[in-house]
TIMI-2910 file (N, C-alpha, C, CB; in pm, 1 decimal, decimal comma, always signed):
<rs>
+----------+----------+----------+----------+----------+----------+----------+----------+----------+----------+----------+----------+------+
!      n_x !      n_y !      n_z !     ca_x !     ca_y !     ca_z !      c_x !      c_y !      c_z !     cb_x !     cb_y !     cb_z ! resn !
+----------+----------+----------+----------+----------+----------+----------+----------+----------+----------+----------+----------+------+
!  +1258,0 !  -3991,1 !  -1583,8 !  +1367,6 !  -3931,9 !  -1513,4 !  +1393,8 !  -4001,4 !  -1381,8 !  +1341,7 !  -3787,3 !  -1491,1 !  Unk !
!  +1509,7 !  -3955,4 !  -1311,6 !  +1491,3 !  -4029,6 !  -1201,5 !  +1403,1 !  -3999,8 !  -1077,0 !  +1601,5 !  -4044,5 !  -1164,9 !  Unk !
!  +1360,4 !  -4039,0 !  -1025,0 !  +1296,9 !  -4017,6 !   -885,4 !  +1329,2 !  -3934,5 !   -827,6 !  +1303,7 !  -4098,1 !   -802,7 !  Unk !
!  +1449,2 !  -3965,6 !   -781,5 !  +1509,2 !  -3861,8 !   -648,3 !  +1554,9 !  -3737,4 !   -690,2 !  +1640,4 !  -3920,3 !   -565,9 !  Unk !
!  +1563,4 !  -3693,0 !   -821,3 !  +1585,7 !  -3576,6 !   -870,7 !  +1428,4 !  -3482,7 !   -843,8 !  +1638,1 !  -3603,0 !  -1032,3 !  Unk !
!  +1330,8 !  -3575,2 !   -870,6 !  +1189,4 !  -3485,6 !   -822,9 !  +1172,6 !  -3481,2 !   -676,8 !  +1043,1 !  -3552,8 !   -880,0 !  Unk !
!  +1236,3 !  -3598,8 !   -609,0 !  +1243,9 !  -3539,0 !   -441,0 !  +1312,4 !  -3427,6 !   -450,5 !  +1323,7 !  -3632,8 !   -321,5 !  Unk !
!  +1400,3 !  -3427,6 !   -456,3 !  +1489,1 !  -3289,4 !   -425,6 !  +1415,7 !  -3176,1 !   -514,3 !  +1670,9 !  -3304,9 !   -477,8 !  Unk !
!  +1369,9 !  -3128,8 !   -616,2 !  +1341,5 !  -3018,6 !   -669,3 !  +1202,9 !  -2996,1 !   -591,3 !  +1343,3 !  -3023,8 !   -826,9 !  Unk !
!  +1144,7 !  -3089,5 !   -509,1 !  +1020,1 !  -3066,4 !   -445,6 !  +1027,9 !  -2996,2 !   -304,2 !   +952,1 !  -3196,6 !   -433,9 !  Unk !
!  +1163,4 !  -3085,3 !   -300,0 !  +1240,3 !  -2993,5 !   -142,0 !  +1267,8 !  -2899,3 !   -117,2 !  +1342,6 !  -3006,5 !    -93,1 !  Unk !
!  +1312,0 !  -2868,3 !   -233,4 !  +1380,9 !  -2692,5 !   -272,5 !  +1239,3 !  -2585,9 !   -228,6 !  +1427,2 !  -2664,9 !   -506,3 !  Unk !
!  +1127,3 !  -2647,0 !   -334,8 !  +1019,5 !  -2585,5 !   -358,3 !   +986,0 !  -2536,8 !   -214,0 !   +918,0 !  -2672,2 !   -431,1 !  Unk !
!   +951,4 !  -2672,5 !   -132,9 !   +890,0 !  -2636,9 !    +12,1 !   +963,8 !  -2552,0 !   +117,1 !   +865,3 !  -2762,4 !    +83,2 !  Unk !
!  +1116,4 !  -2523,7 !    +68,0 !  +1169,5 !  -2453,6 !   +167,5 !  +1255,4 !  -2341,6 !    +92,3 !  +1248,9 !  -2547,3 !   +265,0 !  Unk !
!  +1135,1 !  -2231,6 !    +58,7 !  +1202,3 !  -2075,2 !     -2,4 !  +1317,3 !  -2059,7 !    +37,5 !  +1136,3 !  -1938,3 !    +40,0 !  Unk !
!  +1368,8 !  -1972,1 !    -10,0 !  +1472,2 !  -1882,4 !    +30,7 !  +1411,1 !  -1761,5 !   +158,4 !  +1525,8 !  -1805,5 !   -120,0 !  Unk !
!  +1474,0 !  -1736,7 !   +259,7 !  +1435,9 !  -1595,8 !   +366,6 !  +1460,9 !  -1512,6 !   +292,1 !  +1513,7 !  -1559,8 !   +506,5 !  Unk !
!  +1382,0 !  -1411,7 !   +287,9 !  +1419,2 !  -1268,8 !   +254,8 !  +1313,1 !  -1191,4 !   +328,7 !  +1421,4 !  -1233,9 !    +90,9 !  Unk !
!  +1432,0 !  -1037,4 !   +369,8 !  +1384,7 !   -954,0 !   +457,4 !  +1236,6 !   -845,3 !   +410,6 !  +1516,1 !   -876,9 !   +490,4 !  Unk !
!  +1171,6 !   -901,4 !   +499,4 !  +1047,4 !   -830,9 !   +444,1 !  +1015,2 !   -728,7 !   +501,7 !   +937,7 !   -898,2 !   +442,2 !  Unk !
!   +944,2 !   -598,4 !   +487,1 !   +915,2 !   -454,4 !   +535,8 !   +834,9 !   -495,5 !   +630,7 !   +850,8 !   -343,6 !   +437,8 !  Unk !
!   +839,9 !   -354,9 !   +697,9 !   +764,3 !   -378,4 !   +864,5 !   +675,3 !   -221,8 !   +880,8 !   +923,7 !   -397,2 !  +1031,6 !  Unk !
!   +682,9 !   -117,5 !   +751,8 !   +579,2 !    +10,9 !   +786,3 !   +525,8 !    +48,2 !   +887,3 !   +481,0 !    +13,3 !   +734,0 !  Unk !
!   +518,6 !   +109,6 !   +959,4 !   +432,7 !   +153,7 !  +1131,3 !   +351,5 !   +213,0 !  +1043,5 !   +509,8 !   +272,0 !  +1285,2 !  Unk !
!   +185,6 !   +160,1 !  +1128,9 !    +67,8 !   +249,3 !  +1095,2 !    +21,9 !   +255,4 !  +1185,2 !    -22,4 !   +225,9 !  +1007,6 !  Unk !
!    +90,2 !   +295,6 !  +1322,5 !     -9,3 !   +328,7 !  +1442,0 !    -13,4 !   +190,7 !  +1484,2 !   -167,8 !   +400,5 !  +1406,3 !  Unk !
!   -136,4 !   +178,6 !  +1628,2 !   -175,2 !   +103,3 !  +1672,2 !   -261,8 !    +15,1 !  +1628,6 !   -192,2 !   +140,3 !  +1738,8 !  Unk !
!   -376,8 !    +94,6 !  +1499,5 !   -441,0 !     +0,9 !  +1533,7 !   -480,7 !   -107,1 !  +1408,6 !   -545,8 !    +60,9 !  +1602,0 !  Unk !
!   -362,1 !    -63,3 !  +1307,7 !   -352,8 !   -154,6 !  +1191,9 !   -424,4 !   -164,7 !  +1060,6 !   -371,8 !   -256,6 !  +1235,8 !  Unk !
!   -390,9 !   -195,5 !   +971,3 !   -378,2 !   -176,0 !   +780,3 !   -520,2 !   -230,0 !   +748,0 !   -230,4 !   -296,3 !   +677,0 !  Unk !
!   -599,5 !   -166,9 !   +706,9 !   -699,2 !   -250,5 !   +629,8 !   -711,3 !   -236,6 !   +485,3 !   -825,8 !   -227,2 !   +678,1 !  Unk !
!   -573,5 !   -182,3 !   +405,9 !   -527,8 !   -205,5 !   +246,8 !   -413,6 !   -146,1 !   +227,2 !   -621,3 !   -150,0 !   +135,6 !  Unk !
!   -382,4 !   -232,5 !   +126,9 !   -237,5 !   -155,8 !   +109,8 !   -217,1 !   -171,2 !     -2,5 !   -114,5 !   -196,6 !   +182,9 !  Unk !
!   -157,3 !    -79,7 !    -91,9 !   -159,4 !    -26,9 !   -241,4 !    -40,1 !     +4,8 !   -286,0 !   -238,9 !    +90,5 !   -265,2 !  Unk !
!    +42,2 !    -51,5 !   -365,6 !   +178,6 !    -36,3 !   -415,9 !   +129,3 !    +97,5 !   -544,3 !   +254,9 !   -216,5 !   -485,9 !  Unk !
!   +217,0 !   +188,5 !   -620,0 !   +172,9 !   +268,3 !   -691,2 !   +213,2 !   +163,4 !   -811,3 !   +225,4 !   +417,9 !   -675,0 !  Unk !
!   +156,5 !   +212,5 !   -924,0 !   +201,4 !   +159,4 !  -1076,8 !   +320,3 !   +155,4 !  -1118,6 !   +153,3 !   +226,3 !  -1176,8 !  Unk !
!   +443,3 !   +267,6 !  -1065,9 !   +559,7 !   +276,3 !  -1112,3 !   +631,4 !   +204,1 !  -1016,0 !   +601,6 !   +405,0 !  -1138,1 !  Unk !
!   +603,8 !   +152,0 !   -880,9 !   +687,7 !   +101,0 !   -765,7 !   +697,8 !   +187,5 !   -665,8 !   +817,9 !    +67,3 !   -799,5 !  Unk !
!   +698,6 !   +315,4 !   -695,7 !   +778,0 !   +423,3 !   -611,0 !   +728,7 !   +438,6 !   -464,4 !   +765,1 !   +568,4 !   -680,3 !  Unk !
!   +583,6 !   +425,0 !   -473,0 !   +518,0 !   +453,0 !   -310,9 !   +429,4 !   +309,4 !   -287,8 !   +389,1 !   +621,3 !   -300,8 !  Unk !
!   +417,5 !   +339,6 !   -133,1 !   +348,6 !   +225,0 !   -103,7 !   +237,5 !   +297,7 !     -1,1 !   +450,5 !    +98,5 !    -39,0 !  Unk !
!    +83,2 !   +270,7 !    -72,1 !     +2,9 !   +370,5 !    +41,6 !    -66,6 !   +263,2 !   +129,2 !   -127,1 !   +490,2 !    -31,9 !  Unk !
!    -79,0 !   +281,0 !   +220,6 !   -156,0 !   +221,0 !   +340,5 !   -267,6 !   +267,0 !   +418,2 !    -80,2 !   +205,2 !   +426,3 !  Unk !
!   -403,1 !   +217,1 !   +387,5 !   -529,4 !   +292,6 !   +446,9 !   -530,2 !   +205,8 !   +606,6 !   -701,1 !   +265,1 !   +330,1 !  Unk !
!   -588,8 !   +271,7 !   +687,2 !   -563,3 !   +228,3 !   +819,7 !   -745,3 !   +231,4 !   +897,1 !   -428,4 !   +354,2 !   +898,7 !  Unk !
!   -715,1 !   +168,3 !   +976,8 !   -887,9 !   +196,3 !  +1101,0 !   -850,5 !   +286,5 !  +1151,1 !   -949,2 !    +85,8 !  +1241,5 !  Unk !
!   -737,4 !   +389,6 !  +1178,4 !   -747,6 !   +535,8 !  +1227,1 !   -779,9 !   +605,5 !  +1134,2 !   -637,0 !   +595,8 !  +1281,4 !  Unk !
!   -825,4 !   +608,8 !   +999,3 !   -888,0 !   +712,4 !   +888,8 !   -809,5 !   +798,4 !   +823,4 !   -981,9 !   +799,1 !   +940,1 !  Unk !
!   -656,7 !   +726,1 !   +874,8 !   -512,9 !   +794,0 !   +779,7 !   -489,8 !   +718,6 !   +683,1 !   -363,7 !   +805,3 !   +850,1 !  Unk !
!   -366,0 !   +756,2 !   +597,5 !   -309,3 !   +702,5 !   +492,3 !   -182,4 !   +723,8 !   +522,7 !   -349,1 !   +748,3 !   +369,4 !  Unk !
!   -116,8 !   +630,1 !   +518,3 !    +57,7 !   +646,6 !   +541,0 !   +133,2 !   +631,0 !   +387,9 !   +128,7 !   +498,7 !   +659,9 !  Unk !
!   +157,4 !   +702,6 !   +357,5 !   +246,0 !   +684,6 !   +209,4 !   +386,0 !   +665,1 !   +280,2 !   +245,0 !   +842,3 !    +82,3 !  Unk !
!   +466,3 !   +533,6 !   +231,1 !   +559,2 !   +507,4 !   +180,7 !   +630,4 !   +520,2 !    +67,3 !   +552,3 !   +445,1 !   +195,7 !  Unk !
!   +766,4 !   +539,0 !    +95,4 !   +842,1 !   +526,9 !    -35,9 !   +909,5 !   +363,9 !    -57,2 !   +971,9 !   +650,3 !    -31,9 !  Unk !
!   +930,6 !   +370,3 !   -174,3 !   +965,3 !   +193,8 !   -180,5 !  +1138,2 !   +179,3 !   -256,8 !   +813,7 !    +92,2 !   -317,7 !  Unk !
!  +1181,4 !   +231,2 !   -167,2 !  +1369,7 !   +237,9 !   -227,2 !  +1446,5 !   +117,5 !   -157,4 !  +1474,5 !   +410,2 !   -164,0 !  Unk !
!  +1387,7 !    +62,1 !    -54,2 !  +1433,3 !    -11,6 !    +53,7 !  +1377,7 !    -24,5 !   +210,6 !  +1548,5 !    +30,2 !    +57,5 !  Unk !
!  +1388,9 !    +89,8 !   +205,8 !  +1423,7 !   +145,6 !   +358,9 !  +1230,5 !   +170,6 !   +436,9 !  +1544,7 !   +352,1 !   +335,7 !  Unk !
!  +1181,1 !   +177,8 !   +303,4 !  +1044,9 !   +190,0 !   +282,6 !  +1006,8 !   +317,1 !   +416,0 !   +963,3 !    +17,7 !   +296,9 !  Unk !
!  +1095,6 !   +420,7 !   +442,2 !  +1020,3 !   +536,3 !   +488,9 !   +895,7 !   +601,9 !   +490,7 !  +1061,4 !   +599,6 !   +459,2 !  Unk !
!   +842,1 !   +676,1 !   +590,1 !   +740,2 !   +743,7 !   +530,9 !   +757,0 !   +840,5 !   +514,9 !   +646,1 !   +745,1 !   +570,0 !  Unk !
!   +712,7 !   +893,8 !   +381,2 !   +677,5 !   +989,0 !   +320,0 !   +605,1 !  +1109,2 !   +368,9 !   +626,8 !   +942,1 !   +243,2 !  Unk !
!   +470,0 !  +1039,2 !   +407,3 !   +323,9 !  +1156,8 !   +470,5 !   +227,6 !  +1089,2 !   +538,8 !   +221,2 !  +1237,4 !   +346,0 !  Unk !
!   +157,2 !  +1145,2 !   +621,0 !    +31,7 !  +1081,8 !   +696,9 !    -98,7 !  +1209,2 !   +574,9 !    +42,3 !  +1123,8 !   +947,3 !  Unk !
!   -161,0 !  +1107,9 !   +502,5 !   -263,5 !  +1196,4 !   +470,0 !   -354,9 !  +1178,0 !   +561,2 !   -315,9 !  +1184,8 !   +344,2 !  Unk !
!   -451,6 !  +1282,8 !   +568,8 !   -575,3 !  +1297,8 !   +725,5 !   -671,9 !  +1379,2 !   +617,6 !   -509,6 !  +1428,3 !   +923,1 !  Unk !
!   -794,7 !  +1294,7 !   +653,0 !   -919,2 !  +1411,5 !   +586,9 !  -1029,9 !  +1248,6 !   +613,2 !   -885,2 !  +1504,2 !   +341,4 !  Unk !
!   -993,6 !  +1137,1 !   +639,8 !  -1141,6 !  +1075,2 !   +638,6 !  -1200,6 !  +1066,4 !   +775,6 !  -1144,3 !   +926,3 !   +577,5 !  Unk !
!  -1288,2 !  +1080,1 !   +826,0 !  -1334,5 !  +1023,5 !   +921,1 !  -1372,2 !   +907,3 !   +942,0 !  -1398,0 !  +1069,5 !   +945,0 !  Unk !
!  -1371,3 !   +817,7 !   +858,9 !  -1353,3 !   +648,6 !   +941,1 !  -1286,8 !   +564,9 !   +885,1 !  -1474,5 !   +560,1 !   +961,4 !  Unk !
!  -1277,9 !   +436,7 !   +953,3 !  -1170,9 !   +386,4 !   +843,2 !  -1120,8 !   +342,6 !   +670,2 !  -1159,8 !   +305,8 !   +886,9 !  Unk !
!  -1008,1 !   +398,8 !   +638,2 !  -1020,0 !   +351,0 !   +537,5 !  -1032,3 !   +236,6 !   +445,5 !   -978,6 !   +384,9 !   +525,6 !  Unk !
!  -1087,2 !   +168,1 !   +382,0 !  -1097,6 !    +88,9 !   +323,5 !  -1065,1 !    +32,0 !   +154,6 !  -1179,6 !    +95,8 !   +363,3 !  Unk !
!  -1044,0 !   +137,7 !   +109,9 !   -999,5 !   +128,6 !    -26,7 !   -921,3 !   +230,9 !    -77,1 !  -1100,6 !   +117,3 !   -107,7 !  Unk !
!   -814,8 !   +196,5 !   -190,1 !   -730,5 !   +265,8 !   -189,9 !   -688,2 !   +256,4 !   -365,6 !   -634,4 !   +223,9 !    -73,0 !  Unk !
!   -711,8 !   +322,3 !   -459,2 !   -679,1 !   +326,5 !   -628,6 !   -563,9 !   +432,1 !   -679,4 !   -825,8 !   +375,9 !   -714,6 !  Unk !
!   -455,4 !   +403,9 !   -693,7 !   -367,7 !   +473,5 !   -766,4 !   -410,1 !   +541,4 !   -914,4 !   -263,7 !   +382,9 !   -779,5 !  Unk !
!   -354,6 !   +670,7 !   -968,8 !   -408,6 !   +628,9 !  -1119,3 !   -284,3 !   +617,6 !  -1208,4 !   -518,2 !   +748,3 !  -1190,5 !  Unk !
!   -259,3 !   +575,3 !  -1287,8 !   -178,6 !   +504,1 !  -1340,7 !    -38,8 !   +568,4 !  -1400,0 !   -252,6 !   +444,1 !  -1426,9 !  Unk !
!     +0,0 !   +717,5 !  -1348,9 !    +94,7 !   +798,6 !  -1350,0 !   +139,9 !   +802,7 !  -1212,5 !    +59,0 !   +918,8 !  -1405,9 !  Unk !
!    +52,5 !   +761,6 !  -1093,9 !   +125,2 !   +781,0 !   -927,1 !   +113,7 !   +920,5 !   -943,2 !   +310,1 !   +721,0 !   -883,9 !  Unk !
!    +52,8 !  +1016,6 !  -1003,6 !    +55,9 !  +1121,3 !   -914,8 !    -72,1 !  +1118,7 !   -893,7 !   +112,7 !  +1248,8 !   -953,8 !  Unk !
!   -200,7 !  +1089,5 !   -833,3 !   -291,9 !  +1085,9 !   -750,0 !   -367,0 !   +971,9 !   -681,1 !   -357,0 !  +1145,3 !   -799,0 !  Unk !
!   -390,8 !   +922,1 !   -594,6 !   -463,9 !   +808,6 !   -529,0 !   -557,1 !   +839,4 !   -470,3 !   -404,5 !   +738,1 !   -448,8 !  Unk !
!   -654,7 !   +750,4 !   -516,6 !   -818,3 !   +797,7 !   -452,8 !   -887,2 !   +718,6 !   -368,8 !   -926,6 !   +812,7 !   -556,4 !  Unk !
!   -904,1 !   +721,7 !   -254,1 !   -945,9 !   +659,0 !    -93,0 !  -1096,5 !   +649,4 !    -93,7 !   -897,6 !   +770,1 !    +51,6 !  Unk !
!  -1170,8 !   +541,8 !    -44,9 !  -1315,9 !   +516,9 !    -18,9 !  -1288,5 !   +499,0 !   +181,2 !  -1386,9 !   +339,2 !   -131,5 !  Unk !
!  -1418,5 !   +511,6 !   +277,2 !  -1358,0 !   +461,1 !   +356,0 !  -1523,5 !   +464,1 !   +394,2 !  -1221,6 !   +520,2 !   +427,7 !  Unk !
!  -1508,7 !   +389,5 !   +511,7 !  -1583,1 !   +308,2 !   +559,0 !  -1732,2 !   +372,7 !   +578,9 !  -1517,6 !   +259,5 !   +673,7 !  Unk !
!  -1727,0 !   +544,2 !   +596,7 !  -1867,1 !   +638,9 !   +570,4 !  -1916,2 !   +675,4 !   +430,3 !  -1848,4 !   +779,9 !   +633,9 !  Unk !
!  -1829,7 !   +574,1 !   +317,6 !  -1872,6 !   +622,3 !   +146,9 !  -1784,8 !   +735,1 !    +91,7 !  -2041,1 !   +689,8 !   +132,7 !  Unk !
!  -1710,6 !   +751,7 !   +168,1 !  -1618,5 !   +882,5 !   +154,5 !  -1557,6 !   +922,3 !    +66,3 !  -1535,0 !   +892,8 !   +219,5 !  Unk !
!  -1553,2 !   +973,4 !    -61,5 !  -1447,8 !   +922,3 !   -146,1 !  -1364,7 !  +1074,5 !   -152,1 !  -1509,7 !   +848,3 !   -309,1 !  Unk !
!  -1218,2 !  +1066,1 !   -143,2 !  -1129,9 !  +1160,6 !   -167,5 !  -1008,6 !  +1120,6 !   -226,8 !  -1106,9 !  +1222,4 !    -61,9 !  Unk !
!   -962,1 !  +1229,2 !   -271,3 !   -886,6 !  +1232,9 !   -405,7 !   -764,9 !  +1317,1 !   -320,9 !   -977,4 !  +1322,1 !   -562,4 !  Unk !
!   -585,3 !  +1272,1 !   -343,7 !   -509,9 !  +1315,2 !   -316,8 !   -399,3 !  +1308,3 !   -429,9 !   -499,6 !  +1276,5 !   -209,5 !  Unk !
!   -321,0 !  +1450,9 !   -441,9 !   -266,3 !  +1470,3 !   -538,3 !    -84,3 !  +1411,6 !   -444,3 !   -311,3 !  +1645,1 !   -604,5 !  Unk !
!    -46,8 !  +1355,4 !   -500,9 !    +90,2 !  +1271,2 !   -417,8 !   +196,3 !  +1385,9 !   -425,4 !   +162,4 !  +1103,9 !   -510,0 !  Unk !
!   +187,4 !  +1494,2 !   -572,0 !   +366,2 !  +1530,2 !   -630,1 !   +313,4 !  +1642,6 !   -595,7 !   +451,1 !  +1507,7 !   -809,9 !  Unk !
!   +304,6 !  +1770,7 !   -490,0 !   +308,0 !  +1761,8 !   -381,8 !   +207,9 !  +1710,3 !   -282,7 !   +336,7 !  +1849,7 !   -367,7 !  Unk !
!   +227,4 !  +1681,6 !   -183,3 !   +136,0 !  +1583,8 !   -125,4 !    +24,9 !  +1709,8 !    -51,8 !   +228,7 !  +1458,5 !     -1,9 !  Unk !
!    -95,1 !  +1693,3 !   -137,8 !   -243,5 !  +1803,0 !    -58,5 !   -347,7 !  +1738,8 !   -144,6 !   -246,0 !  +2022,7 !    -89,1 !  Unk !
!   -448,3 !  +1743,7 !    -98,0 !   -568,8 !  +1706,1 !   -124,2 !   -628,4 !  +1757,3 !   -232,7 !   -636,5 !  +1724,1 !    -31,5 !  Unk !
!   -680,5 !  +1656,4 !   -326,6 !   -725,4 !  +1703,7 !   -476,6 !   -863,9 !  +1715,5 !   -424,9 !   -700,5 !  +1589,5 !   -624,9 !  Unk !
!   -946,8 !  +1858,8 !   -494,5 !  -1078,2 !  +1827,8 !   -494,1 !  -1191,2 !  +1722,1 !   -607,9 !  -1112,5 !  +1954,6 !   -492,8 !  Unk !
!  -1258,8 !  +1671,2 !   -537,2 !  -1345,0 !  +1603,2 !   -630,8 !  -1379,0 !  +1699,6 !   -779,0 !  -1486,8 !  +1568,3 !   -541,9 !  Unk !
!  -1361,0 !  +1579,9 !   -879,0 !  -1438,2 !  +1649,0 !   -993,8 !  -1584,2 !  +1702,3 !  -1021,6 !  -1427,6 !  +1574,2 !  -1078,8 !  Unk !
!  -1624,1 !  +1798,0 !  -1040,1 !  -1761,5 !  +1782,1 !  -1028,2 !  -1817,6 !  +1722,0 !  -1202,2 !  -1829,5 !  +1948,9 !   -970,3 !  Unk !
!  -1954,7 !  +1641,1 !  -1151,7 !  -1964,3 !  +1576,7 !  -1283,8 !  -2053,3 !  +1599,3 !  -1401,2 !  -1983,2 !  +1466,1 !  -1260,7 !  Unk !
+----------+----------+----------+----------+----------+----------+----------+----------+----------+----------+----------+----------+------+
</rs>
């Protein structure tokens, strides 16, 4: 092929297209995971203040809810595969379970 046809498709490559990317507030002191749900709809965010910020993901990416129940930061964050519950680990072993459709705290299963 010719040459300069692979310059240029290489050029393209190195210089994306802009597009406007989300900006979520989680406080001051910032995200240590962030978890899209399975269907798209929410976007949860575990934080070093020991919240969870649920987003919605339409655009505008609002928030939804501040969930509160860990005491340290969160660190992990598992949807289950319907979006109606996400289950949080955080930095004391913590594990809790939140029911999203309405948004309150699921209790652990006992096993």
């Amino acid at each position: 092929g010719d040459p300069s046809r692979l310059v240029e498709v290489a050029r393209k490559s190195l210089n994306p297209p802009k597009a406007n990317l989300m900006s979520p507030k989680v406080d001051q002191v910032g995200a240590t995971v962030i978890r899209y749900s399975p269907c798209g709809s929410f976007l949860a965010i575990g934080s070093r203040d020991s919240n969870i910020y649920l987003h919605k993901c339409d655009g505008s990416y609002d928030r939804l809810a501040v969930l509160r129940g860990h005491a340290a930061p969160v660190l992990s964050l598992d949807w289950t595969a319907d979006a109606r519950a996400l289950q949080s680990n955080a930095q004391d072993n913590e594990i809790l379970y939140w029911e999203i459709r309405p948004k309150a705290r699921l209790q652990p299963r006992p096993d």
